[in-house]
C-alpha positions in Angstrom: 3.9 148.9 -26.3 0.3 148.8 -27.6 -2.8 147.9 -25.8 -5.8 146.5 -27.6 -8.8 146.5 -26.0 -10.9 143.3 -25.4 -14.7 144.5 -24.4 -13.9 146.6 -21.6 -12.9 150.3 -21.2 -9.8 152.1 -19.6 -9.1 151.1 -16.4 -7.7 153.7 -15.4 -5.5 154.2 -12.8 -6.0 153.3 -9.1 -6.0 155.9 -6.3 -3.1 154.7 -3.6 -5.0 153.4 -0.5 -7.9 152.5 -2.7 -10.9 149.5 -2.1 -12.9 150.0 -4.3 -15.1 148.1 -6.5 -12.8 147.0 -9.4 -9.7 145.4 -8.6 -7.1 145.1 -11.2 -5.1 142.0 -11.9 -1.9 142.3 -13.8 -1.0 138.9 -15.2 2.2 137.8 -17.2 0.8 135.5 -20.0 3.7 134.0 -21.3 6.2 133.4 -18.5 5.2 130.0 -17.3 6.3 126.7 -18.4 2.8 125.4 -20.2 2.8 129.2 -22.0 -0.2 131.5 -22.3 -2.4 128.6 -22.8 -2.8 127.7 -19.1 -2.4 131.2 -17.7 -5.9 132.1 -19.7 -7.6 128.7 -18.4 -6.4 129.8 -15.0 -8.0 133.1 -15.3 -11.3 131.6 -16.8 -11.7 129.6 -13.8 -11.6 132.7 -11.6 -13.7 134.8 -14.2 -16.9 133.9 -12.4 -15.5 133.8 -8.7 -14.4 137.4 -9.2 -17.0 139.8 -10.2 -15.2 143.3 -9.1 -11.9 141.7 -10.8 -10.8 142.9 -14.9 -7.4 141.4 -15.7 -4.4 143.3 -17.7 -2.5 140.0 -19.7 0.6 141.1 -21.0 2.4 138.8 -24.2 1.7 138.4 -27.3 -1.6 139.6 -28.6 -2.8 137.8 -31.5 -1.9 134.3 -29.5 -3.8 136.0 -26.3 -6.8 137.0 -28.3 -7.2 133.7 -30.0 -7.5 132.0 -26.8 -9.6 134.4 -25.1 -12.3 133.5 -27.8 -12.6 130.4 -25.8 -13.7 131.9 -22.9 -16.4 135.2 -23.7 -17.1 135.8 -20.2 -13.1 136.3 -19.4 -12.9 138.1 -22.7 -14.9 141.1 -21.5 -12.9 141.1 -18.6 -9.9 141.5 -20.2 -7.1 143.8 -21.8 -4.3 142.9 -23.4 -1.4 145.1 -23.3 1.1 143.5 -26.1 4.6 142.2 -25.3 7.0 141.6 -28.1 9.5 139.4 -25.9 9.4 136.5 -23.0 12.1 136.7 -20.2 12.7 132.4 -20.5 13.9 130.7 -17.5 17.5 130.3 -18.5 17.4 134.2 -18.8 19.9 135.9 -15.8 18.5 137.9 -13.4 21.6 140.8 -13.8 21.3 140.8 -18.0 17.4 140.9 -17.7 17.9 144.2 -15.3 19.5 145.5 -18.0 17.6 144.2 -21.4 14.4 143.1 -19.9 12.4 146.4 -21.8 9.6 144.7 -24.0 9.2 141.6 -22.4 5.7 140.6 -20.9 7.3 140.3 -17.3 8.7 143.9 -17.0 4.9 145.2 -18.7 3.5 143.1 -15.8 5.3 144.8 -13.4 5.3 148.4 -14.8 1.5 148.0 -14.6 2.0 148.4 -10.7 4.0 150.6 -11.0 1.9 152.8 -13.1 -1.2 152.1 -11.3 -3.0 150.5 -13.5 -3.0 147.4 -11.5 -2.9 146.7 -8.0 -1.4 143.2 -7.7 1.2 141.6 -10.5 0.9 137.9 -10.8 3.6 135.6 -13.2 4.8 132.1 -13.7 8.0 132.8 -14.9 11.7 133.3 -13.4 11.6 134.0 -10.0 15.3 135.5 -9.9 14.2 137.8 -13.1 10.7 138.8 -11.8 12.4 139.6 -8.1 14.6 141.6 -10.0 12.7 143.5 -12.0 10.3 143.9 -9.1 13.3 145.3 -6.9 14.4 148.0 -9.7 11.1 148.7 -11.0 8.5 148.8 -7.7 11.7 149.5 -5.2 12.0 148.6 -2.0 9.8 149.7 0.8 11.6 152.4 3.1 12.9 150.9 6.0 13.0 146.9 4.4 16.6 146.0 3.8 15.9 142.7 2.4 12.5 141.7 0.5 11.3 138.1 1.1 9.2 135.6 -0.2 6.9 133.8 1.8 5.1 130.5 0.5 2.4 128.8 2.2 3.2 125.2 3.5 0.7 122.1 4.0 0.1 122.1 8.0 -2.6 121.1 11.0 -3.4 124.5 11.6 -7.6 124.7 10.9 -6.6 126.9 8.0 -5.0 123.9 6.1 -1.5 126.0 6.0 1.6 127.5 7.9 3.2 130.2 6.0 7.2 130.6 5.7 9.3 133.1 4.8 12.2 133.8 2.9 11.6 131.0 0.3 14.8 132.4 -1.6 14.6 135.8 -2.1 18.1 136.1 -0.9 20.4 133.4 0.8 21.3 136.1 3.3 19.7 137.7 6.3 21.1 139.3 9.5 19.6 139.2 12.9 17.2 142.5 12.2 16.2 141.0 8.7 15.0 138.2 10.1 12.9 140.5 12.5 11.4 142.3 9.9 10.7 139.2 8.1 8.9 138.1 11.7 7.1 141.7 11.3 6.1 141.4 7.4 4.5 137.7 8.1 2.5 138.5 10.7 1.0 141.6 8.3 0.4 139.1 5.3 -1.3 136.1 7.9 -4.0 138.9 9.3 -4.8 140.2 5.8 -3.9 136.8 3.7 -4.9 134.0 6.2 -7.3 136.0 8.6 -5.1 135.5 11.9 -6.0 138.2 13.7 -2.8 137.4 16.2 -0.6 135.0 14.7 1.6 132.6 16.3 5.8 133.0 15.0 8.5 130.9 15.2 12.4 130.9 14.5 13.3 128.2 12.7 16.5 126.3 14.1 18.5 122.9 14.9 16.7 122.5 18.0 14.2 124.4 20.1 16.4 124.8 23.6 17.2 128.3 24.0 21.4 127.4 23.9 21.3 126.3 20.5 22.0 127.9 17.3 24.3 130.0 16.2 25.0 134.0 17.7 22.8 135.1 14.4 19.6 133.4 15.6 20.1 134.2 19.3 20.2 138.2 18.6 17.0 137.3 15.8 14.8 135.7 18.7 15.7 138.5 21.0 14.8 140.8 18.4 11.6 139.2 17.1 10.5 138.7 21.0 11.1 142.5 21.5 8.8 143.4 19.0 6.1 141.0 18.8 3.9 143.7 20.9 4.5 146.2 17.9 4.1 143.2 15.8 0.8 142.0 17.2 1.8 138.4 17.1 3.1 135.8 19.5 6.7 134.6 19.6 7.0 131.2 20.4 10.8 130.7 19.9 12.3 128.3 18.0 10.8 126.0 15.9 12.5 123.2 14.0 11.7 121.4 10.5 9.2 119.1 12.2 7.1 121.9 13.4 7.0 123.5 9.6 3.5 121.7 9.1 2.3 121.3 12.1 -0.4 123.4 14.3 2.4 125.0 16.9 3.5 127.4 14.7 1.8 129.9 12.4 4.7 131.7 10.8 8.1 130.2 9.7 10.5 132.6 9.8 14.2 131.6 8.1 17.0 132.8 5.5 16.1 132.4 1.6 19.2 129.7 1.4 17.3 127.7 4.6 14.1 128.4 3.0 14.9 127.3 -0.2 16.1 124.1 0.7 13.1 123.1 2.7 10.5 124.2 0.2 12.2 122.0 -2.5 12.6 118.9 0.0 9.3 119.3 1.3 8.1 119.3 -2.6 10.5 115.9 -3.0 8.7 114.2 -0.6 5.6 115.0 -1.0 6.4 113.4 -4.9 7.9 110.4 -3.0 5.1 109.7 -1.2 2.7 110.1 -4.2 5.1 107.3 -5.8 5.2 105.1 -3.5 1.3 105.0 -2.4 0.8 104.1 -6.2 3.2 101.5 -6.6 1.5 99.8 -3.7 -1.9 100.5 -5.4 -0.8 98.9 -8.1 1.1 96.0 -7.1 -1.1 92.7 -6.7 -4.7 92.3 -7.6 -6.1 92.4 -3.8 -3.7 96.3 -3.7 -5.9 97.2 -6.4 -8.7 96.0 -5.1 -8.0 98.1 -1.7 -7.6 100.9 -4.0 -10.7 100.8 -5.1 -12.5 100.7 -1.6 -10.1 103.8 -0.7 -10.9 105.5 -3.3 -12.8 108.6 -1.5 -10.3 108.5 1.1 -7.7 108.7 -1.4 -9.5 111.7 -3.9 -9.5 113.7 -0.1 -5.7 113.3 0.5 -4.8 113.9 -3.1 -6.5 117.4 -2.6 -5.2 118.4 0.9 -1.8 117.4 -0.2 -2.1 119.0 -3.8 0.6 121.5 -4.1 -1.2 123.6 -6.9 -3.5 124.7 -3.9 -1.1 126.5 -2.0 0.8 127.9 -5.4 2.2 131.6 -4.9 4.6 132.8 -3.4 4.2 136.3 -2.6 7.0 139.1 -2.2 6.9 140.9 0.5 8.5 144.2 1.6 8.2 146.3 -2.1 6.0 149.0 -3.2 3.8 146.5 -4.7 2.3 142.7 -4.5 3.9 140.6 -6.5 3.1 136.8 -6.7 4.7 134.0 -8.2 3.4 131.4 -9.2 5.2 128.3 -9.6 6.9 127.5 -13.0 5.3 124.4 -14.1 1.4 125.7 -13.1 -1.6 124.5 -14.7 -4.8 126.0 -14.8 -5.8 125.1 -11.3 -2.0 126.4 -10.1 -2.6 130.0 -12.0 -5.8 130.0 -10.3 -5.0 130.2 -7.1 -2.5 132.2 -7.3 -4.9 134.7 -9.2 -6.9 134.2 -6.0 -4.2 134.6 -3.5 -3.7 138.3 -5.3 -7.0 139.1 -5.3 -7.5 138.6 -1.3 -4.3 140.5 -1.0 -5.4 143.4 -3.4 -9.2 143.4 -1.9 -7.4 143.4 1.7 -5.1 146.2 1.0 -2.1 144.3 2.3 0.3 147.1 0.5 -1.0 149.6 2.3 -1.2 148.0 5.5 2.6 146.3 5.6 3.7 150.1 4.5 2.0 151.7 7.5 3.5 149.0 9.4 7.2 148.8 7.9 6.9 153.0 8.3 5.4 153.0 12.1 8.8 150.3 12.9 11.1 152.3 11.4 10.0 155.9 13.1 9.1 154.1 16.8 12.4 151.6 16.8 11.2 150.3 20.6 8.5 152.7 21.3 4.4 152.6 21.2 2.7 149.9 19.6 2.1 150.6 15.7 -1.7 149.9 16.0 -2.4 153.5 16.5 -1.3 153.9 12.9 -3.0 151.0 11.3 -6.2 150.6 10.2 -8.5 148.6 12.9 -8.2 145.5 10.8 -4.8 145.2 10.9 -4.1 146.6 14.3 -6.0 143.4 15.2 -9.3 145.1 16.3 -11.4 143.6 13.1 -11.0 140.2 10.1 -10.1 141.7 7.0 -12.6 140.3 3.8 
């Protein structure tokens, strides 16, 4: 593929372990829904929020560099590495394993990969991109299973619970769902700046006798560690607790996941729907509207789901963050943002001393001795 340069140098390639001044973004311009369009007016909004950021957009160039014109202070921020071909969202994961070559999603990717970039961010197929993430990035020794984890609408004074798997895979055994336990608690000190997070098991009930044998040897396992860990187990939560201030992790299978992601999305649609058709259904409704109208403006933006878009994988060689499909500008933006705190955090680094430390101790010392202070809990990453 050829890159074409749009006002700034070489980038140049990242030493492993690195924080320093630049940080790389590489973005997939043409995988999303509303096309390169709103991936570029996401990017301009973070342009002036980011100084130490340049971006690597990968898609078609001559489309790219026409909108860039738009913006001049993201075009000098910017190269463009050209992408003949789009992986579409009817595309399957296994044939775009095989084919995917070419196509701005496997650039974005291979940019990690190559060190050019330090985070990859797309809008496009999450089965393809978790593919070509897996085959491409690898696997993290000692992670069985990656996950995604998503950030969910809660009381907590951050504004969010985080959950994870979102539907990386509908499985996961009793010691995936303890590294999953192990892998949150990593991305809410460096992501959410919980210095000791609180984790729960999600479950039909929180009474230690329910659930199935699965869960039971999980909650022993994620108890056992949670010193390693340097979080708190609580036990088990249920779907009630998912946005409220008891919990600070989520942790469930990709199928479980899944399923309450999407209904929690439904409703929070519903509830949008039916708060305007009251609005809106006699004068003195409207009128009530009208006096609420601050009141409503704040709700609208606590319960905005473009806020909390990206869901990032965790447990590769790599950050990877997708953002959601049908993302506008303010949606690609804080994704973009969400990378860049992971990438200025060094997450990657920190998970992998982690993952590495569980692996070679099994029930031994405490992994903190390995870890950097901030994530050993000693010290607030940025």
């Amino acid at each position: 593929m050829t890159r074409a340069s749009q006002g700034t140098d070489a980038l140049g390639t990242l030493p492993k372990g690195s924080m320093g001044r630049l940080v790389v973004l590489s973005i997939d311009a043409m995988g999303g829904d509303l096309g390169p369009a709103a991936v570029v007016a996401g990017l301009s909004i973070c342009a002036t929020s980011m100084p130490d950021a340049n971006f690597i957009l990968h898609g078609d160039e001559a489309e790219l560099t026409k909108l860039l014109a738009r913006y001049p202070a993201l075009q000098a921020k910017v190269t463009i590495q050209h992408a003949t071909r789009v992986v579409t969202m009817d595309d399957k994961p296994s044939q775009v394993m095989r084919h995917g070559q070419g196509t701005s999603m496997w650039g974005c990717i291979d940019s990690v990969r190559a060190g050019e970039a330090t985070v990859a961010v797309s809008c496009g197929n999450t089965g393809a991109l978790m593919a070509i993430a897996m085959i491409r990035l690898r696997r993290l020794p000692g992670v069985n299973r990656p996950a995604i984890a998503c950030l969910w609408p809660s009381r907590n004074p951050g504004g969010y619970n985080l959950m994870l798997d979102a539907g990386a895979d509908i499985k996961a055994d009793a010691a995936d769902l303890a590294q999953y336990a192990m892998m949150g608690a990593s991305y809410a000190r460096n992501g959410m700046g919980l210095s000791r997070p609180r984790v729960g098991l999600l479950n039909v009930g929180t009474e230690e006798h329910k659930g199935s044998a699965e869960l039971k040897a999980a909650s022993d396992l994620i108890a056992e560690a949670s010193v390693r860990g340097d979080y708190d187990y609580i036990g088990y939560v249920e779907g009630v607790d998912l946005p409220s201030n008891r919990v600070d992790i989520i942790v469930t299978d990709g199928f479980t996941g899944n399923v309450a992601l999407k209904t929690g999305e439904g409703t929070a649609r519903l509830i949008a729907d039916f708060l305007r058709e009251a609005f809106n259904a006699t004068i003195l409704s409207k009128f009530a509207a009208l006096l609420a109208m601050n009141a409503l403006k704040r709700l609208r933006t606590r319960m905005d789901p473009r806020r909390s878009n990206g869901g990032v994988f965790l447990g590769l060689n790599g950050i990877v963050v997708k953002s959601h499909g049908s993302s506008d500008a303010t949606g690609v933006a804080a994704a973009v943002d969400m990378a860049y705190k992971l990438a200025r955090s060094g997450f990657r680094e920190r998970l992998a001393a982690r993952v590495a430390s569980a692996v070679v101790t099994g029930q031994g010392a405490s992994e903190g001795a390995h870890l950097p202070a901030q994530d050993a809990g000693m010290g607030q990453p940025e």
